[in-house]
PyMOL Python script that loads the backbone (N, CA, C, O; Angstrom):
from pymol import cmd

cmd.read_pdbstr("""\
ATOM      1  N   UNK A   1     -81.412-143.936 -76.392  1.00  0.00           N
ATOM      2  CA  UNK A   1     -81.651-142.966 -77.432  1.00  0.00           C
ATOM      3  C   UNK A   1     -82.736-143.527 -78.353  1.00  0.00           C
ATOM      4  O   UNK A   1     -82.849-144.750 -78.433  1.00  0.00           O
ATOM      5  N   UNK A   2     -83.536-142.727 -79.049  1.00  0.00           N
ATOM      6  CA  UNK A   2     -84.837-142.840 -79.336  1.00  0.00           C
ATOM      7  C   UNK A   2     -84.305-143.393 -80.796  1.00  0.00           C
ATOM      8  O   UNK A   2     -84.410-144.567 -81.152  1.00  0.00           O
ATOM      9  N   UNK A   3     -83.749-142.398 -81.528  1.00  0.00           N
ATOM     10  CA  UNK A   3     -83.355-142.818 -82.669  1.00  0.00           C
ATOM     11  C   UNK A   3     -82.013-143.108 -83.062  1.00  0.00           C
ATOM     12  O   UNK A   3     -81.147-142.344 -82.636  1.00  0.00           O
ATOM     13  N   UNK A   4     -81.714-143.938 -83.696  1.00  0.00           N
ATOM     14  CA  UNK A   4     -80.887-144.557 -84.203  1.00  0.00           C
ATOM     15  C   UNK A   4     -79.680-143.606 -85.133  1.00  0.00           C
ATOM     16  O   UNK A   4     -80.268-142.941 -85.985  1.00  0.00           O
ATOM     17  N   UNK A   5     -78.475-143.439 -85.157  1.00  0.00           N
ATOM     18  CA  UNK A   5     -77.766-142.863 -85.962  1.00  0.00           C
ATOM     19  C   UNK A   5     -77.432-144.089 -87.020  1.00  0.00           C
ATOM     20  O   UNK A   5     -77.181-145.271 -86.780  1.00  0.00           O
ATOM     21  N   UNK A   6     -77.508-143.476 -88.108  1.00  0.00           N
ATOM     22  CA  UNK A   6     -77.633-144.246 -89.680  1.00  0.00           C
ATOM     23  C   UNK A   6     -75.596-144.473 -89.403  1.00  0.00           C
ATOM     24  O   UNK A   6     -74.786-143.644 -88.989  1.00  0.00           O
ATOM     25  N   UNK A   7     -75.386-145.899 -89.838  1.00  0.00           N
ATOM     26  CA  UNK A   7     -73.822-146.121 -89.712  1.00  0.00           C
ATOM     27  C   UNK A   7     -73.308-145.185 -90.842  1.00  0.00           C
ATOM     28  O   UNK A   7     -72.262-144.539 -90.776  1.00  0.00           O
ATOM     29  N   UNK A   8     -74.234-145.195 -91.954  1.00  0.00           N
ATOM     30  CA  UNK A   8     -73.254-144.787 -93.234  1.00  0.00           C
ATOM     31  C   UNK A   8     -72.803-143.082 -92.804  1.00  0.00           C
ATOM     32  O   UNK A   8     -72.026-142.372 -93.442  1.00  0.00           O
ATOM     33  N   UNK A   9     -73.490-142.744 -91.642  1.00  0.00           N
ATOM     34  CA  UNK A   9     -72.975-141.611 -90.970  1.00  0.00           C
ATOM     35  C   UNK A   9     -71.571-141.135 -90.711  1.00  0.00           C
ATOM     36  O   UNK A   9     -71.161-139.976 -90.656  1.00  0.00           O
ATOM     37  N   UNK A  10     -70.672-142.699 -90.505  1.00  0.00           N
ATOM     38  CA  UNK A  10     -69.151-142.930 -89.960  1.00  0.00           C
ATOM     39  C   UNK A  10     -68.416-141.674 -90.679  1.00  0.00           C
ATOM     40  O   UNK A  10     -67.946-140.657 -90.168  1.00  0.00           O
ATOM     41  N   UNK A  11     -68.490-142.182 -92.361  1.00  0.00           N
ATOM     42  CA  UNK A  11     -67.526-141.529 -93.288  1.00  0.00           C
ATOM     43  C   UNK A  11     -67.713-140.070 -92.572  1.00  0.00           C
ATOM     44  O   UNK A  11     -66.831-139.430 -92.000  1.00  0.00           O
ATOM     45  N   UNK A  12     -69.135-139.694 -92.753  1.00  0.00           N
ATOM     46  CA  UNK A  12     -68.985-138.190 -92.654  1.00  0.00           C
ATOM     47  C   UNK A  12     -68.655-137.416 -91.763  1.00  0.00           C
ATOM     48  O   UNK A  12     -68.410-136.225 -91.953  1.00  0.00           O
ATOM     49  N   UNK A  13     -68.601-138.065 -90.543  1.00  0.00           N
ATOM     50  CA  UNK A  13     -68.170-137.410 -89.568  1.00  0.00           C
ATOM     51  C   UNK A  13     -66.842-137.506 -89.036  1.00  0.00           C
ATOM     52  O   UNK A  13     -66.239-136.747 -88.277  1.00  0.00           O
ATOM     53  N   UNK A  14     -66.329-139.119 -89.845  1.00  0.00           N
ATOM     54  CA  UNK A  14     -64.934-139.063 -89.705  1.00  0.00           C
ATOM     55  C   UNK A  14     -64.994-140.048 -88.033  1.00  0.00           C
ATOM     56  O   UNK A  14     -64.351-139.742 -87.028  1.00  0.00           O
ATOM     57  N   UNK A  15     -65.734-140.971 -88.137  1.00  0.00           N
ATOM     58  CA  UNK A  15     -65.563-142.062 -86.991  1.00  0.00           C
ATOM     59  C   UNK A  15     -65.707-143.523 -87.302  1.00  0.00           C
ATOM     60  O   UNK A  15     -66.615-143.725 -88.108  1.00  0.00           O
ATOM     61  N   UNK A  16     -65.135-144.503 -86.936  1.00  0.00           N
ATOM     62  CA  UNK A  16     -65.424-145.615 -87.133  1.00  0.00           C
ATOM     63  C   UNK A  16     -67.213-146.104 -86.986  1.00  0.00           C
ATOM     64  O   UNK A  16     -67.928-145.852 -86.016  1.00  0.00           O
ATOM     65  N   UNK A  17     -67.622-146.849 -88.240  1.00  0.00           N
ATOM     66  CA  UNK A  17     -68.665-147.370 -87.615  1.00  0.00           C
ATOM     67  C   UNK A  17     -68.894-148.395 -86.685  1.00  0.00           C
ATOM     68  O   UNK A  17     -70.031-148.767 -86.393  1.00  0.00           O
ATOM     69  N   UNK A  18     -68.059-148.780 -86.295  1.00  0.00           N
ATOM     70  CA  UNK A  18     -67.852-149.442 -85.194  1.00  0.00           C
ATOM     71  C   UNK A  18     -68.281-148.563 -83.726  1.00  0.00           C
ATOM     72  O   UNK A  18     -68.717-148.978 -82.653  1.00  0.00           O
ATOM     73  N   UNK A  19     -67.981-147.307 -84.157  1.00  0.00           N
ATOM     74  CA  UNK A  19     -68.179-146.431 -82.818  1.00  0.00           C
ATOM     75  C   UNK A  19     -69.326-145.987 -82.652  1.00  0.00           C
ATOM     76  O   UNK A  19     -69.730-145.568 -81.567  1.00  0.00           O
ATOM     77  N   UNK A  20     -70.312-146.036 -84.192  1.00  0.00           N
ATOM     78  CA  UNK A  20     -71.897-145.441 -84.076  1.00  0.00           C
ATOM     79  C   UNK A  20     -72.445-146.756 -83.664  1.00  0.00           C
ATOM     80  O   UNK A  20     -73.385-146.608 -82.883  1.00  0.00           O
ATOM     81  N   UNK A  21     -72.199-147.848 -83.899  1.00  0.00           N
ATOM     82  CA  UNK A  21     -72.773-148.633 -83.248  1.00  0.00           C
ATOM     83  C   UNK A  21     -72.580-148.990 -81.691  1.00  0.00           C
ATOM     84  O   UNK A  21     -73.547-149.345 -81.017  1.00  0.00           O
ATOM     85  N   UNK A  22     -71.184-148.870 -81.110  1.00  0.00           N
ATOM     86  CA  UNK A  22     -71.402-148.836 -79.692  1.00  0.00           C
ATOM     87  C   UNK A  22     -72.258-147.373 -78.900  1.00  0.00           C
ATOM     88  O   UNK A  22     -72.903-147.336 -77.853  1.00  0.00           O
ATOM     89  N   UNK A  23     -71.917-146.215 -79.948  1.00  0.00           N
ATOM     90  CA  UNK A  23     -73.334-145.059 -79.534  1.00  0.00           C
ATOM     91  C   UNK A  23     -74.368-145.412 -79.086  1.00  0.00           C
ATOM     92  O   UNK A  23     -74.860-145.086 -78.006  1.00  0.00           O
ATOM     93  N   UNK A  24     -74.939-146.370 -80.177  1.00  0.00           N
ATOM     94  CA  UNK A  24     -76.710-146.612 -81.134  1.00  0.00           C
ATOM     95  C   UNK A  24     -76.898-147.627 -79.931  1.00  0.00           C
ATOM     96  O   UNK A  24     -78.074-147.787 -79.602  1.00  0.00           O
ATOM     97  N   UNK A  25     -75.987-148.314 -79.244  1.00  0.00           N
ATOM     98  CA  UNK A  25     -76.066-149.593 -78.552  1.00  0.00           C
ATOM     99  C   UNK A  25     -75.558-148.922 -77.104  1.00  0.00           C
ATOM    100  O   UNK A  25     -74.950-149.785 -76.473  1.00  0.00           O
ATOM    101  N   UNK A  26     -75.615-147.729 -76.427  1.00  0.00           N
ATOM    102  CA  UNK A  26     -75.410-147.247 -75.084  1.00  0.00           C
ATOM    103  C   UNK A  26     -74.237-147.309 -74.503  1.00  0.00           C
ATOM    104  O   UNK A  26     -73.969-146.711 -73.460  1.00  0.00           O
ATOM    105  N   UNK A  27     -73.465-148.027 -75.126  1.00  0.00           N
ATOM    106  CA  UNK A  27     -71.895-148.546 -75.087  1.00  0.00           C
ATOM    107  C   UNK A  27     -70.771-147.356 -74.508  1.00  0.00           C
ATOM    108  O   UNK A  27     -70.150-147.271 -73.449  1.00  0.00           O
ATOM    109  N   UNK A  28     -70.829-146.448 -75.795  1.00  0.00           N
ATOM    110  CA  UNK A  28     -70.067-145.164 -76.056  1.00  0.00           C
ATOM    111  C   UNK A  28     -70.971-143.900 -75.682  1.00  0.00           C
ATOM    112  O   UNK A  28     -72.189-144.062 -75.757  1.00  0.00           O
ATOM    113  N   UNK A  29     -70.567-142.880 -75.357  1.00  0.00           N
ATOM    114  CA  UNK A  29     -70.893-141.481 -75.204  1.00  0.00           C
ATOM    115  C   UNK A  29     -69.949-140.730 -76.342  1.00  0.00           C
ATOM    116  O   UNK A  29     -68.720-140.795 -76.376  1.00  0.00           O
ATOM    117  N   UNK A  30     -70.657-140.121 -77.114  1.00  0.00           N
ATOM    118  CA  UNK A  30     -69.966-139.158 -78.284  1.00  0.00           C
ATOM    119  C   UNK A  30     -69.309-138.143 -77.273  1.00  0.00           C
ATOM    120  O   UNK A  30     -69.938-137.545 -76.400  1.00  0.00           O
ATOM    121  N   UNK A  31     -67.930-138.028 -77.516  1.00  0.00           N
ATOM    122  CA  UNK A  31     -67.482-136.470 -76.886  1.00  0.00           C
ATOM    123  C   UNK A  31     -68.681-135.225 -77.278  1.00  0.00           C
ATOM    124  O   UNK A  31     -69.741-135.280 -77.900  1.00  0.00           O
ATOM    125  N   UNK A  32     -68.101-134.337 -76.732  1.00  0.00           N
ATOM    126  CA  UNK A  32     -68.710-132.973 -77.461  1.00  0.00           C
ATOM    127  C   UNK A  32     -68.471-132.723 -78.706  1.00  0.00           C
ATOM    128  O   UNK A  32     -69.385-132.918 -79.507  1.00  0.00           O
ATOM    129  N   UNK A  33     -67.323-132.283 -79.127  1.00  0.00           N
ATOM    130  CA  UNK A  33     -67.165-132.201 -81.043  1.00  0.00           C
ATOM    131  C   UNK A  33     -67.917-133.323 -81.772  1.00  0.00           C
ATOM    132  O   UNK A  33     -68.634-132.861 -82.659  1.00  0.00           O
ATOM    133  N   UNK A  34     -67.961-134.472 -81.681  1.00  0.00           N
ATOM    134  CA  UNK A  34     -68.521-135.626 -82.152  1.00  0.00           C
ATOM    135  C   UNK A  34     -69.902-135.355 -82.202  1.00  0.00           C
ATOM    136  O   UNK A  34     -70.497-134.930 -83.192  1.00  0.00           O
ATOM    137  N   UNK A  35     -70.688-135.768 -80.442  1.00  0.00           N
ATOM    138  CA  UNK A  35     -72.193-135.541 -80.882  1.00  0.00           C
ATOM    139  C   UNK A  35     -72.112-133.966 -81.530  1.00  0.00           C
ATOM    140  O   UNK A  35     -72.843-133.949 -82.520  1.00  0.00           O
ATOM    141  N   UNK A  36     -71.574-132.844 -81.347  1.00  0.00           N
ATOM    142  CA  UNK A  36     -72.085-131.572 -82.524  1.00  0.00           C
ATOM    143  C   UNK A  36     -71.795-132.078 -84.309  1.00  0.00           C
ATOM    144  O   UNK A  36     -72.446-131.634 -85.255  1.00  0.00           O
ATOM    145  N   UNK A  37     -71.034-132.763 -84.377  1.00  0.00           N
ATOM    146  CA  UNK A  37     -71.063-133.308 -85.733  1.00  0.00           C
ATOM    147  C   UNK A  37     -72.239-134.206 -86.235  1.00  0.00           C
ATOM    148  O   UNK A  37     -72.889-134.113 -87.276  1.00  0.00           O
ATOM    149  N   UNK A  38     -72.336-135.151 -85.151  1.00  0.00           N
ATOM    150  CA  UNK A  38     -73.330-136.078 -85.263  1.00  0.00           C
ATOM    151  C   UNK A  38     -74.811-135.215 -85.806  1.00  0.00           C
ATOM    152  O   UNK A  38     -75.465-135.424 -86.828  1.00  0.00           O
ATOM    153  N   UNK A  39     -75.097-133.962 -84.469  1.00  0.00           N
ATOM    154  CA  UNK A  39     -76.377-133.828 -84.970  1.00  0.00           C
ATOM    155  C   UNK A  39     -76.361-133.227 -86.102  1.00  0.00           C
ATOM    156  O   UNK A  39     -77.219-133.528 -86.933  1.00  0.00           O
ATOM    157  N   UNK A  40     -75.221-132.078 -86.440  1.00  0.00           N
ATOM    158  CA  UNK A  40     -75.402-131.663 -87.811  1.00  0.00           C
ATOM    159  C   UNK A  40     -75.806-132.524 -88.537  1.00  0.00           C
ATOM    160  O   UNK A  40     -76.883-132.414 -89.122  1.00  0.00           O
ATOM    161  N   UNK A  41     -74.973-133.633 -88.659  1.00  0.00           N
ATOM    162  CA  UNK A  41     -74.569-134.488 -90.174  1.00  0.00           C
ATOM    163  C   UNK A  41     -76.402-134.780 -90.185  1.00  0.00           C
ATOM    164  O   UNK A  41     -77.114-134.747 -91.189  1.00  0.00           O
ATOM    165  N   UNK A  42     -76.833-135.051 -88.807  1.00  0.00           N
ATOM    166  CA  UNK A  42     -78.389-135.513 -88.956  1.00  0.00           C
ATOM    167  C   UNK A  42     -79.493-134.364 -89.369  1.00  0.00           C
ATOM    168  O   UNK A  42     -80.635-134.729 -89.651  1.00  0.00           O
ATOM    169  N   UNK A  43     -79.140-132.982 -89.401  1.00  0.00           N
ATOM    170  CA  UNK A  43     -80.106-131.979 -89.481  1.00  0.00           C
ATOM    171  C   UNK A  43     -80.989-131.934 -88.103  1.00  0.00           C
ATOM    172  O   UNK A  43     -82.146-131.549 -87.941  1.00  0.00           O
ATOM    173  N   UNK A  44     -80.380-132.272 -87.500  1.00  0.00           N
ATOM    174  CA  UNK A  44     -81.448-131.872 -86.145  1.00  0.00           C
ATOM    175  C   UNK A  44     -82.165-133.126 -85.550  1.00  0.00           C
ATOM    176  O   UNK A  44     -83.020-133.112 -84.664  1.00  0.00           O
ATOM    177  N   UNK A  45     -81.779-133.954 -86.047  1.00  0.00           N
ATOM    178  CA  UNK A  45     -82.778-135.477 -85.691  1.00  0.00           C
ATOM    179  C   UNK A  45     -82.657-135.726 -84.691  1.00  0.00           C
ATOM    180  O   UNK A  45     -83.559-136.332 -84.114  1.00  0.00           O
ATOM    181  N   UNK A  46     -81.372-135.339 -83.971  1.00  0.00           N
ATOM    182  CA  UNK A  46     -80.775-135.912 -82.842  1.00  0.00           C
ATOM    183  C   UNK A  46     -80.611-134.421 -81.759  1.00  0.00           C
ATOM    184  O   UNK A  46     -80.446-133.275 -82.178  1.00  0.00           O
ATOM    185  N   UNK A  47     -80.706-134.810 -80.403  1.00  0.00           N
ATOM    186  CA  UNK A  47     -80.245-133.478 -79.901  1.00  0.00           C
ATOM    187  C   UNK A  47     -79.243-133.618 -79.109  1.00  0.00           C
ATOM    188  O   UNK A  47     -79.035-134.806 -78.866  1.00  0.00           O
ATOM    189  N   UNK A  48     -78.334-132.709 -78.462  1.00  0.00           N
ATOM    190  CA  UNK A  48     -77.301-132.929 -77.773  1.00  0.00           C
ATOM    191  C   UNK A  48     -77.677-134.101 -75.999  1.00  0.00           C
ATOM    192  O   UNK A  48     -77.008-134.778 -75.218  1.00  0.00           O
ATOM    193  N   UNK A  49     -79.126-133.699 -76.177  1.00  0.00           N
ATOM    194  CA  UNK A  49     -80.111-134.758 -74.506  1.00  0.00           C
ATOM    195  C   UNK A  49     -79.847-135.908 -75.567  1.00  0.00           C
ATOM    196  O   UNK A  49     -79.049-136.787 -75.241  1.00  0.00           O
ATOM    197  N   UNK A  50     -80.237-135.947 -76.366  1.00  0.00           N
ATOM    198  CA  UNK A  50     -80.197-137.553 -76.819  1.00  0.00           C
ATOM    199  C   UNK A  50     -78.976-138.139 -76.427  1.00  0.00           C
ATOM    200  O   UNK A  50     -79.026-139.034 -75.584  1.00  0.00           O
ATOM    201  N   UNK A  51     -77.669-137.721 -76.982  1.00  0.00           N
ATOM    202  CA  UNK A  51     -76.511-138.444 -77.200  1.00  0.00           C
ATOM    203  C   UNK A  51     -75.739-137.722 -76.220  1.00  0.00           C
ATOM    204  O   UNK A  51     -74.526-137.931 -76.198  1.00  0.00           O
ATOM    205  N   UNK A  52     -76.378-136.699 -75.199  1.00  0.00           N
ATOM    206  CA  UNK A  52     -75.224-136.849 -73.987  1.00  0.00           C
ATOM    207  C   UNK A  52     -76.223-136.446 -72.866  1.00  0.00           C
ATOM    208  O   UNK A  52     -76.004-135.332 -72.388  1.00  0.00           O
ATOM    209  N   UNK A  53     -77.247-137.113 -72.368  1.00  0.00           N
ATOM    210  CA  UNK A  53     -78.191-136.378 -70.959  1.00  0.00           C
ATOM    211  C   UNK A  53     -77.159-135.986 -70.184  1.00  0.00           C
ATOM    212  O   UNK A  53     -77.076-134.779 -69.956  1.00  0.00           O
ATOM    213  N   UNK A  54     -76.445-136.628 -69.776  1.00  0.00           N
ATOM    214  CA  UNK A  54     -75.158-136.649 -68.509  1.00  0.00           C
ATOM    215  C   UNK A  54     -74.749-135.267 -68.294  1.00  0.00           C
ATOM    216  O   UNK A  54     -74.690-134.746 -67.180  1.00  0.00           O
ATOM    217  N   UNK A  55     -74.383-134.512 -69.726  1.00  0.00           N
ATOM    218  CA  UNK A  55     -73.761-133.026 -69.995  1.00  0.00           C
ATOM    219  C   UNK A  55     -75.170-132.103 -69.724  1.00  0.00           C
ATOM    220  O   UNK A  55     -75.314-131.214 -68.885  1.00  0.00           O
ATOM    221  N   UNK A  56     -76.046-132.554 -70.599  1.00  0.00           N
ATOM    222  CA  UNK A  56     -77.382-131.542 -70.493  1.00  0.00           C
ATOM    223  C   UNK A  56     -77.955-131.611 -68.596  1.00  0.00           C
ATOM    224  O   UNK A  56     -78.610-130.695 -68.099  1.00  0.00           O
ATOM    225  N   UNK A  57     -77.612-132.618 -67.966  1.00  0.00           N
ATOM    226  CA  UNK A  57     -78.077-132.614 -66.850  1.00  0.00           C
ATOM    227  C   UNK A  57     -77.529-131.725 -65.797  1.00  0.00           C
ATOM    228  O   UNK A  57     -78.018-130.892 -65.033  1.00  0.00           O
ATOM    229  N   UNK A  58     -75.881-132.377 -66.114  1.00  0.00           N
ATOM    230  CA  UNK A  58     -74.890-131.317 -65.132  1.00  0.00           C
ATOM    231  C   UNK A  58     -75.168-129.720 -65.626  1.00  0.00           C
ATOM    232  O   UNK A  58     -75.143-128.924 -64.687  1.00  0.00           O
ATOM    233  N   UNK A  59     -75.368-129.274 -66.642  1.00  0.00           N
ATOM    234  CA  UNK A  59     -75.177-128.008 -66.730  1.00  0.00           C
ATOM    235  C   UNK A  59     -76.918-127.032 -66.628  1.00  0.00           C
ATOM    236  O   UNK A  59     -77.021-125.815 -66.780  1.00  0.00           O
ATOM    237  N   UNK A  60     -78.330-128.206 -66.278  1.00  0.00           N
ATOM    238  CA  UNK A  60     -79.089-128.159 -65.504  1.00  0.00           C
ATOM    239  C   UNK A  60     -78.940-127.570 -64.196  1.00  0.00           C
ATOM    240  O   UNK A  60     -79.493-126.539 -63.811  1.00  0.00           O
ATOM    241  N   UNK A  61     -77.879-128.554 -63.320  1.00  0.00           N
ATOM    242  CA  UNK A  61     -77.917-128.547 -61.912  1.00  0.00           C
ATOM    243  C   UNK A  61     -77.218-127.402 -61.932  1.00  0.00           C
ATOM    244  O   UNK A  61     -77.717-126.664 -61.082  1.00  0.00           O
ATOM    245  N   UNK A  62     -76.292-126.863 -62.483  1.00  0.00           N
ATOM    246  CA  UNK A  62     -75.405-125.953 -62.597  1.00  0.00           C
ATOM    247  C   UNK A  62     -76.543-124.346 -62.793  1.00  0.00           C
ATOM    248  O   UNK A  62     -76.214-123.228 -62.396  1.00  0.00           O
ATOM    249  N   UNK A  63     -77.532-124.605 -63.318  1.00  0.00           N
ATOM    250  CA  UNK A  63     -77.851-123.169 -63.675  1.00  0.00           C
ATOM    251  C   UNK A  63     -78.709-123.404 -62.608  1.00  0.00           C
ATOM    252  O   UNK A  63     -78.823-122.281 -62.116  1.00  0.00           O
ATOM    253  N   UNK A  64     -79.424-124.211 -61.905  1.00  0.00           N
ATOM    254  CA  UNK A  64     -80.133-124.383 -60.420  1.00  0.00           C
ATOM    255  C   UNK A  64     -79.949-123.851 -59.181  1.00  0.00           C
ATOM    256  O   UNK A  64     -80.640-123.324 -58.309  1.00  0.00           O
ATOM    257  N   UNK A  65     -78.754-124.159 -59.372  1.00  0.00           N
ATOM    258  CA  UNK A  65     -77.198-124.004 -58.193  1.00  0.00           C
ATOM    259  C   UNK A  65     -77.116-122.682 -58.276  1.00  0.00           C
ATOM    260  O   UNK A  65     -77.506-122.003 -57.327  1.00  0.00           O
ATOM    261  N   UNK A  66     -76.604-122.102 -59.404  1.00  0.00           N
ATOM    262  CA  UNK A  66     -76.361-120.620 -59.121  1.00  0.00           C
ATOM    263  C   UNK A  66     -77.700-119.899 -58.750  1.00  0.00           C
ATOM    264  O   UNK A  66     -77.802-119.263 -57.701  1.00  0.00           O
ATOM    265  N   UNK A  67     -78.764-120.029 -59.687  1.00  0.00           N
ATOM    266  CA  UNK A  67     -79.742-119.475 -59.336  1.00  0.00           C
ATOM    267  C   UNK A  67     -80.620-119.085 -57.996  1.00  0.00           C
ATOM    268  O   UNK A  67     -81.606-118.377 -57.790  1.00  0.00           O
ATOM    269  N   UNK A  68     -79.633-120.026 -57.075  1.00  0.00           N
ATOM    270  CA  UNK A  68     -80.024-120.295 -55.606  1.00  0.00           C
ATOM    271  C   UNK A  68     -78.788-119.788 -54.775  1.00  0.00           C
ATOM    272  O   UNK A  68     -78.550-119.831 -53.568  1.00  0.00           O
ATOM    273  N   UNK A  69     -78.256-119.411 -55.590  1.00  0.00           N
ATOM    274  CA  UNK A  69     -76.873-118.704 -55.049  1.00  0.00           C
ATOM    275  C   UNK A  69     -77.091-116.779 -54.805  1.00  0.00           C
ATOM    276  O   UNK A  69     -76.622-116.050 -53.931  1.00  0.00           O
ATOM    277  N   UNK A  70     -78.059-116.433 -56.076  1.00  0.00           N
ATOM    278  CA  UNK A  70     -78.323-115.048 -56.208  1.00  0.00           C
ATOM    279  C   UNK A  70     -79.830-114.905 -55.057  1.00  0.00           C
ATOM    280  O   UNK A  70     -80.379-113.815 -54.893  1.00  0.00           O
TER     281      UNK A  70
END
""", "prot")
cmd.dss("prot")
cmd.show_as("cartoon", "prot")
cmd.util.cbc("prot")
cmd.orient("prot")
């Protein structure tokens, strides 16, 4: 991830900073509710590809897939 989530982020989202740093450090994957908190709390700094490609990818292959289905 390109940019960094600010720790003092923890309080607001209601996570250990312990956990933005295993994020910030590739460690952890934010669930879904989490990274959508995350990017709020950031105003957009962050996008859901940043802090989850894995999800943005599968649901890639997924609209591929069908599209080759019709």
């Amino acid at each position: 991830m390109k940019m960094k989530i600010p720790l003092k982020l923890a309080g607001v989202i209601g996570v250990d900073r312990s956990y933005i740093k295993k994020i910030n450090q590739g460690i952890r994957r934010p669930s879904l509710k989490t990274a959508g908190k995350i990017i709020e709390a950031m105003a957009g700094a962050v996008s859901l590809e940043d802090l989850r490609p894995d999800i943005v990818n599968q649901v890639h292959e997924l609209t591929i897939s069908k599209k080759e289905m019709e």
